[in-house]
C-alpha positions in Angstrom: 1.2 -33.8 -6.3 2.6 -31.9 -9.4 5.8 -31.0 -8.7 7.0 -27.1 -10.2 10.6 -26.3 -11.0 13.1 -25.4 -8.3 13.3 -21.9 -9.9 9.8 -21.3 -9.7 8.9 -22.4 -6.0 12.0 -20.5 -4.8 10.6 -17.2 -6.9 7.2 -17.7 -5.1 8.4 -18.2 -2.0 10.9 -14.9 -2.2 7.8 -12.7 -3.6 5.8 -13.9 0.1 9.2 -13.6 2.6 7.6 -11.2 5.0 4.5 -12.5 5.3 4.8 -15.5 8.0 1.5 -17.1 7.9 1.6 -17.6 3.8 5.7 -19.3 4.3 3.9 -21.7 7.3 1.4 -22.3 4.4 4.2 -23.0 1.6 6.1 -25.0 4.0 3.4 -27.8 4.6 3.0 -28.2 0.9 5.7 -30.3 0.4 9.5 -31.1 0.9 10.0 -29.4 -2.3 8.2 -26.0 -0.5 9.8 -26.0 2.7 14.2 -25.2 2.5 13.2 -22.2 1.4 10.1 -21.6 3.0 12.5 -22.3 6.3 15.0 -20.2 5.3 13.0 -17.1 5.1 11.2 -18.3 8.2 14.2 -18.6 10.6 16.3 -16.1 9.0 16.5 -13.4 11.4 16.9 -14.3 15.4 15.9 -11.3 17.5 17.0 -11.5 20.9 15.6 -8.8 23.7 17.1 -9.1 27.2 15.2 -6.2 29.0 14.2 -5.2 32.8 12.1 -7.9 32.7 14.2 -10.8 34.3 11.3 -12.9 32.1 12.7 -12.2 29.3 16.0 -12.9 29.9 15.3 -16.7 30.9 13.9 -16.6 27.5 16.6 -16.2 25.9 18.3 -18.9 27.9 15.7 -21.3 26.8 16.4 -20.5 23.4 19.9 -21.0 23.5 19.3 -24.4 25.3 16.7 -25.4 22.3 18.9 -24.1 19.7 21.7 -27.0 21.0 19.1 -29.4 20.8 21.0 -31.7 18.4 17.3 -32.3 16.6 17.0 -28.4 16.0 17.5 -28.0 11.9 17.3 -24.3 11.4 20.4 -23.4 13.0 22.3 -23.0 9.4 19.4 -20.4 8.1 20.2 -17.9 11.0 21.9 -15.4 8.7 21.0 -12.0 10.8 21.2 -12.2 14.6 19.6 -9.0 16.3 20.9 -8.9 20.6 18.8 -5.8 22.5 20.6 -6.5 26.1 19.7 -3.6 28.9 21.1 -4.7 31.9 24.2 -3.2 32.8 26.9 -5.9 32.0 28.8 -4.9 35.3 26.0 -7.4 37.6 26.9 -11.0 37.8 24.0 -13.4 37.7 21.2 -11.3 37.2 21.4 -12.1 33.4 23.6 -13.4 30.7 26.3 -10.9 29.4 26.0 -10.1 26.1 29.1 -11.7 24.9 28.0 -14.7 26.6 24.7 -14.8 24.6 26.9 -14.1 21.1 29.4 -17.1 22.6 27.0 -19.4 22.9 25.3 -18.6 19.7 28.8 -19.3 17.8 29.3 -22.4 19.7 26.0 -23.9 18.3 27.0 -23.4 14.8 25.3 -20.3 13.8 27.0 -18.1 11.7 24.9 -14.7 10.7 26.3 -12.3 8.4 24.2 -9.5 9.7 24.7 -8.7 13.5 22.5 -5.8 15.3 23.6 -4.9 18.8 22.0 -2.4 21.1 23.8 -3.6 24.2 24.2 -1.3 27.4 27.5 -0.8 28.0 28.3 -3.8 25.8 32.0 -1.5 24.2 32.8 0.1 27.7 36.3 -1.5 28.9 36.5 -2.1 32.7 40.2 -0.2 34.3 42.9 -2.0 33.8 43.7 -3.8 37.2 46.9 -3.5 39.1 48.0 -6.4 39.7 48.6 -9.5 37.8 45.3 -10.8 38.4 43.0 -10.6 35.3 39.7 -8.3 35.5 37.7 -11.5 34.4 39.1 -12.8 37.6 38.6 -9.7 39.5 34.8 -8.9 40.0 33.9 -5.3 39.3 32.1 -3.2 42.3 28.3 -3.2 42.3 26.8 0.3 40.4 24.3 2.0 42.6 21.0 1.0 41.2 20.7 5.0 40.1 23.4 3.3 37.1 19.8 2.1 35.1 18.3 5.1 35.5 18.0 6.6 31.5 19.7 9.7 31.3 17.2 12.9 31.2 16.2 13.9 27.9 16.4 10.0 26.2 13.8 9.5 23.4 13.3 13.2 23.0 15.2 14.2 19.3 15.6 17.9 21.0 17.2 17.0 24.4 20.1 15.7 22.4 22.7 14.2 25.9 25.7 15.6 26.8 29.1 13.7 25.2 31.9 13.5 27.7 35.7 12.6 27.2 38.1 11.2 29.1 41.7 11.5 28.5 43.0 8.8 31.3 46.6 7.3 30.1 47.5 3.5 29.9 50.4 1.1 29.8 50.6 0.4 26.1 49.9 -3.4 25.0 51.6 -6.1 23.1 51.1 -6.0 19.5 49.1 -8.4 17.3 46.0 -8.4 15.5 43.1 -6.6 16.3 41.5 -8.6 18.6 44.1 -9.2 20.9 43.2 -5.9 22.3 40.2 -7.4 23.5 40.2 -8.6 26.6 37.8 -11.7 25.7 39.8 -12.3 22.6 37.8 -12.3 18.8 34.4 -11.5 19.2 31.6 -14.3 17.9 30.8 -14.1 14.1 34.2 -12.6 13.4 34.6 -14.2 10.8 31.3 -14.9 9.2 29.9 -11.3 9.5 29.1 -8.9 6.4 27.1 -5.8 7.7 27.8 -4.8 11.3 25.1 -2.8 13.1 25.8 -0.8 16.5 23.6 1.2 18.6 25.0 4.0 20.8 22.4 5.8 22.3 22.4 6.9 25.7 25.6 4.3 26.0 29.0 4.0 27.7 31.8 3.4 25.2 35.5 2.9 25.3 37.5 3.8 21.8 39.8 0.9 23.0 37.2 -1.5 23.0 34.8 -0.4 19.7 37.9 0.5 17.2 39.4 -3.3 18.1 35.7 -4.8 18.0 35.2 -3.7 14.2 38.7 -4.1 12.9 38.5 -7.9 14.5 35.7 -8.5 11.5 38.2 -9.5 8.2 35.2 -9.5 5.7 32.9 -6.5 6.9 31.9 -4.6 4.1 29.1 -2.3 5.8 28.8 -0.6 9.2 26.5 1.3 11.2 27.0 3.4 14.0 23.8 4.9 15.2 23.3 7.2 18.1 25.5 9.6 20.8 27.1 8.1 23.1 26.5 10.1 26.4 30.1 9.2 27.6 33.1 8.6 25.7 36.1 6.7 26.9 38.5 8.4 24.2 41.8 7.3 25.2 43.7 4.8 23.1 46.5 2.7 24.2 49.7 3.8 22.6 51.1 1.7 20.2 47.8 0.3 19.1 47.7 -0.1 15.3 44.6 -0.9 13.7 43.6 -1.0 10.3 40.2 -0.9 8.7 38.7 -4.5 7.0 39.6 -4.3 3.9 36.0 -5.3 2.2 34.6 -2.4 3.8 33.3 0.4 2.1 29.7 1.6 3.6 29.6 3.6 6.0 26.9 4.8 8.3 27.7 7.2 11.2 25.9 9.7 13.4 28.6 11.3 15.4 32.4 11.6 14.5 33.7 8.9 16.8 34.3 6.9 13.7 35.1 9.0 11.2 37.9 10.9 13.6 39.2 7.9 14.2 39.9 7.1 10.5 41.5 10.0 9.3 44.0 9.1 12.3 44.9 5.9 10.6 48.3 6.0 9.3 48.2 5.9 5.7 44.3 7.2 5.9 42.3 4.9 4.3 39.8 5.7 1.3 38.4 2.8 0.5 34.6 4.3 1.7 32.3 4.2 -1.3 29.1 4.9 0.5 29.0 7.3 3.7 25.6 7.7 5.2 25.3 10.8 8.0 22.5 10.2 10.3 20.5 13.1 12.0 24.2 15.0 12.9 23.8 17.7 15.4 24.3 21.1 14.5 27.8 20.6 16.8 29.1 17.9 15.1 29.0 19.0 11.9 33.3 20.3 12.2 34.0 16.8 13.0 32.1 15.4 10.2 33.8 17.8 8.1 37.0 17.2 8.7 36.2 13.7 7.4 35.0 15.2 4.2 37.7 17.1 3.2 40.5 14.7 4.0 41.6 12.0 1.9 39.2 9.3 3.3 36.0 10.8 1.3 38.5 10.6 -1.9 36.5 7.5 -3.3 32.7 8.6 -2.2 30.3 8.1 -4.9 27.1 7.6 -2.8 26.1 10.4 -0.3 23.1 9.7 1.9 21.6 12.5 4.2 19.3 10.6 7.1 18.3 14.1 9.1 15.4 15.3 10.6 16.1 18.8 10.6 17.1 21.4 7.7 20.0 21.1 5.5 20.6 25.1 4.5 22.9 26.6 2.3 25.0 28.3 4.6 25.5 27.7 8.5 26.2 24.6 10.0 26.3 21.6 7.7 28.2 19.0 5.2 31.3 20.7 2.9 31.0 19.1 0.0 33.8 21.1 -1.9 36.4 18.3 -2.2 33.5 15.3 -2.8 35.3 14.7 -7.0 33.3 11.5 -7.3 29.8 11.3 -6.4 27.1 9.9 -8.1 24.4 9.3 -6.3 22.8 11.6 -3.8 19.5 10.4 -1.3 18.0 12.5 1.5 15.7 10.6 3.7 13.5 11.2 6.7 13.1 15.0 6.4 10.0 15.5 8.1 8.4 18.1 5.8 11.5 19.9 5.2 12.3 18.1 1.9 12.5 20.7 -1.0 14.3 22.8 1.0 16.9 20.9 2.5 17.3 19.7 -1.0 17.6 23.3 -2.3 20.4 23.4 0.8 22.4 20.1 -0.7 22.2 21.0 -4.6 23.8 24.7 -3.4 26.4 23.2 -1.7 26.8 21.2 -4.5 27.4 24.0 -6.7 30.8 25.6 -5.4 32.1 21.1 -5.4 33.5 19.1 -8.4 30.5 16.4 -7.8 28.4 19.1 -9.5 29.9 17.3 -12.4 29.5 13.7 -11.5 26.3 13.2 -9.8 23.7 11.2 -12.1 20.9 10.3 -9.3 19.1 12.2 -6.5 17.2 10.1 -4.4 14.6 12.4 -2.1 12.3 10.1 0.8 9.4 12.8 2.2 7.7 12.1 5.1 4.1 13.8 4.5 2.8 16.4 7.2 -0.6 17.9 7.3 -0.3 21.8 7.6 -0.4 24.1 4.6 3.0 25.5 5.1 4.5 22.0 4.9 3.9 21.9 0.8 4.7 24.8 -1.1 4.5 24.5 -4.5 7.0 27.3 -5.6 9.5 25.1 -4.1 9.1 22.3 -6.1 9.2 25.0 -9.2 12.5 26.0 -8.1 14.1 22.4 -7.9 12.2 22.0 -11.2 14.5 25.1 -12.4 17.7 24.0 -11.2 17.7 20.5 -11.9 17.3 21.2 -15.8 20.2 23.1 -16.2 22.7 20.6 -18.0 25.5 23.1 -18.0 25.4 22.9 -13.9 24.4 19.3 -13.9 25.6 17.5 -17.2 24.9 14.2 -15.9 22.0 14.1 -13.9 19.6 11.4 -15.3 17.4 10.7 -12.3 15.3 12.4 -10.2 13.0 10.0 -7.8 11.0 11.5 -4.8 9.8 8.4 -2.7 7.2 8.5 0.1 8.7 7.2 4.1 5.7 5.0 5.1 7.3 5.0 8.6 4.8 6.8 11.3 5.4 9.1 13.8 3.3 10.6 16.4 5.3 13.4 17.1 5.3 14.5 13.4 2.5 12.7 12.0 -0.2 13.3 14.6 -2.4 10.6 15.0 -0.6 7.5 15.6 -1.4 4.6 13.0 -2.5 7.6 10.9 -2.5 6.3 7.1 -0.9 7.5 4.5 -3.9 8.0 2.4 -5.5 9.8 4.5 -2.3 12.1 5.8 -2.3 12.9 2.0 -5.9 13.7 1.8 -5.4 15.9 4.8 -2.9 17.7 3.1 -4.2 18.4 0.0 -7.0 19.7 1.7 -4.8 22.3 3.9 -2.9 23.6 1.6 -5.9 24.4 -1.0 -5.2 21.9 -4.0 -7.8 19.7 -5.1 -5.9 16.9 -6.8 -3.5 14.1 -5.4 -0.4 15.4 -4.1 1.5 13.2 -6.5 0.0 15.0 -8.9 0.9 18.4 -8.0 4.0 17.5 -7.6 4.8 16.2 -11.4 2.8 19.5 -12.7 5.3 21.9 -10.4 8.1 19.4 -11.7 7.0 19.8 -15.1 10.8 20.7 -16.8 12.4 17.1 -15.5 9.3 15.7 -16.4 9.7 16.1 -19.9 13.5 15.3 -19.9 12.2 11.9 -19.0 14.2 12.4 -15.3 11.7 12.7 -12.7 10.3 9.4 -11.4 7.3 9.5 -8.6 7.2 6.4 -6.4 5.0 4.8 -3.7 2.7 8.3 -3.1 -0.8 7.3 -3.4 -3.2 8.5 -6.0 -5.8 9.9 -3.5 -8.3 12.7 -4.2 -9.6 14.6 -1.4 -13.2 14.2 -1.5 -12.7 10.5 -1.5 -11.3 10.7 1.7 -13.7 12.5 4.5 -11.5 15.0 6.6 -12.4 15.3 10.5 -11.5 18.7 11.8 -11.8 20.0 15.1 -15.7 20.8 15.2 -16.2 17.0 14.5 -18.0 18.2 10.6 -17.1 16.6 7.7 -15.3 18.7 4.9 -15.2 17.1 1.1 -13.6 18.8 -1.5 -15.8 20.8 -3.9 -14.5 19.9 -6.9 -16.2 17.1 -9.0 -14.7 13.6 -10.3 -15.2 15.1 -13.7 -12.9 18.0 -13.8 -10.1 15.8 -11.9 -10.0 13.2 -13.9 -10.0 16.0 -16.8 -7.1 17.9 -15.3 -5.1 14.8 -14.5 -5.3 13.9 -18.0 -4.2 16.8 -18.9 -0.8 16.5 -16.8 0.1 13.0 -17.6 -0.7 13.1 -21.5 
């Protein structure tokens, strides 16, 4: 067999990394085809202990393959993904999820990507009395009403109630970070790069989490996602913690974190990229006292993950004392795009990032319904965006399309995005591609070379048959002809 150059097979096999049945394919070709077809094959381990006690002997046969000393993939497990929703408090019903993490460090793996969503995985048990360790010391059973999710989960609007408790502790020795963990360093310590944490509907101690993070010496990203429904916020005194010093993105959806490092004594600024994920209405005050302290010195890369509305005025981000920012994304607005970008830019205005800020970065999620496209406000972004003396160095302008699905938002489930676009164009009365109409109502940063159109299908309505309620077909009444004539028009 011919063999191709180490370059090339490794390009190929990089261009075909998600689709698994094509890496099988490469990997059986040769030895040459299959490190790297192996690589991308065993390079994420997802691990789901549910109610299902099933499942959770699944995972114990994993762990007992992977320290099968004829196992060879162990070294390509760079992302490691733990789902664990038993309550750790019951003994025997399931492994714990620091025992699952353990036992994955003692086999050799060593991810530098780690996804928890653990139940109660950062909520510290009460000190005990006496001498005896907790670890020694079983905890009382939870009535089984502990599984029960709290009312309200998976429904964006029923948003849980946070609660805090202030309860006082003995203050503990000092030392590094994770000696104020009770089970000592956590697994992948060391190895781990991008830490990701889910919080939803969870029990968390700050005495546990802050430890937990600052116990990672090369973490350069984090994610906090989620509201924690209660919130252990005491912290022992004389605990002193200092962020990793590689880290500089940061992703939060509540202020936990970002309270908790503007307490840091000097506050650290070393955050280059904050992400804010769907924030409440009430949390905005915390969030903003992040942004105007000294920790948002160093921003350059602003990214708004929200569901909702991002007005001018009301609750929202202050972006006054943001000097440094360059890059500016909105994603996952659910129809509300122009306008929540409208909101951002006139917050912008009164802020020295007005000055700064070179890319905008705008993800729409398409939504059938007339009112959910309105071309005038796509003239007014148009408008603003071309005034240099306002923005003198803006020199991108990219509006993406979120392929994600959503019943709630997108009606039909598995709904396409070919035909949600055809839908739309239909509803609100425009009888070319929506792409389309959006370059001609963006016409100003289209000829300042700015505006750039990405992943939004070219699809005419009347190539797509819309079903309405009466079950009729409904084309649209304007020929091939006069598109194809218009649309050369716009992009010549």
């Amino acid at each position: 067999m011919v063999e191709f150059p180490n370059e090339l097979v490794d390009t190929v096999i990089d261009l075909l990394q998600s689709d698994g049945p094509a890496l099988i394919a490469c990997s059986r070709l040769s030895r040459q085809w299959l490190p790297r077809s192996r690589f991308h094959r065993f390079r994420s381990l997802s691990l789901v202990v549910d109610w299902d006690t099933t499942k959770s002997r699944r995972v114990e046969r994993l762990l007992a393959l992977v320290f099968s000393p004829l196992v060879t993939f162990v070294k390509c497990v760079k992302e490691v993904k733990l789902t664990h929703k038993w309550n750790s408090s019951f003994d025997g019903l399931a492994m714990s999820p620091r025992e699952i993490l353990r036992q994955l460090a003692c086999c050799g793996i060593q991810p530098t990507h780690l996804y928890l969503d653990c139940y109660r995985h950062f909520k510290l048990p009460p000190r005990p009395k006496s001498v005896m360790s907790f670890r020694d010391k079983p905890l009382p059973p939870l009535p089984m009403e502990a599984f029960a999710r709290p009312p309200g989960a998976g429904q964006p609007e029923a948003r849980p109630r946070t609660v805090m408790s202030f309860n006082t502790r003995p203050p503990p020795s000092s030392g590094p970070a994770h000696n104020f963990l009770p089970d000592g360093p956590p697994a992948f310590a060391s190895s781990l790069v991008h830490l990701e944490i889910q919080l939803e509907n969870d029990h968390v101690s700050l005495n546990s989490i802050f430890p937990y993070i600052c116990a990672c010496p090369h973490l350069e990203s984090l994610h906090i996602r989620g509201l924690p429904v209660y919130i252990d916020k005491n912290m022992d005194s004389g605990m002193s913690l200092a962020l990793p010093p590689r880290l500089h993105t940061l992703h939060i959806a509540h202020p936990l974190i970002s309270d908790w490092i503007i307490s840091l004594d000097p506050v650290p600024n070393q955050i280059t990229t904050l992400g804010l994920l769907h924030i409440h209405d009430n949390d905005w005050p915390g969030i903003n006292r992040y942004l105007d302290s000294v920790a948002a010195k160093s921003v350059q890369s602003l990214i708004f993950s929200y569901s909702g509305r991002l007005r001018p005025h009301g609750p929202g981000p202050n972006l006054k004392n943001i000097r440094r920012l360059k890059h500016l994304s909105l994603y996952k607005l659910h129809g509300e795009g122009p306008k929540s970008l409208l909101g951002v830019l006139a917050r912008l205005k009164s802020s020295p990032a007005r000055q700064t800020l070179e890319t905008i970065t705008l993800s729409l999620r398409f939504v059938p319904g007339g009112e959910r496209y309105s071309p005038a406000k796509w003239h007014t972004i148009d408008t603003e965006l071309v005034d240099r003396a306002v923005w003198p160095r803006l020199r991108s302008f990219t509006i993406l399309a979120d392929t994600e699905t959503s019943a709630e938002f997108d009606g039909r489930k598995g709904e396409t995005l070919e035909l949600t676009l055809a839908k739309l164009s239909f509803s609100a009365q425009i009888d070319i591609p929506i792409a389309l109409s959006i370059r001609a109502n963006l016409g100003q940063c289209d000829d300042l070379g700015i505006l750039k159109i990405e992943g939004i299908p070219m699809v005419y309505p009347h190539e797509v048959p819309l079903c309405v309620e009466q079950g009729t077909t409904v084309r649209s009444t304007l020929g091939r002809q006069e598109i194809t004539a218009w649309a050369a028009g716009i992009t010549s």
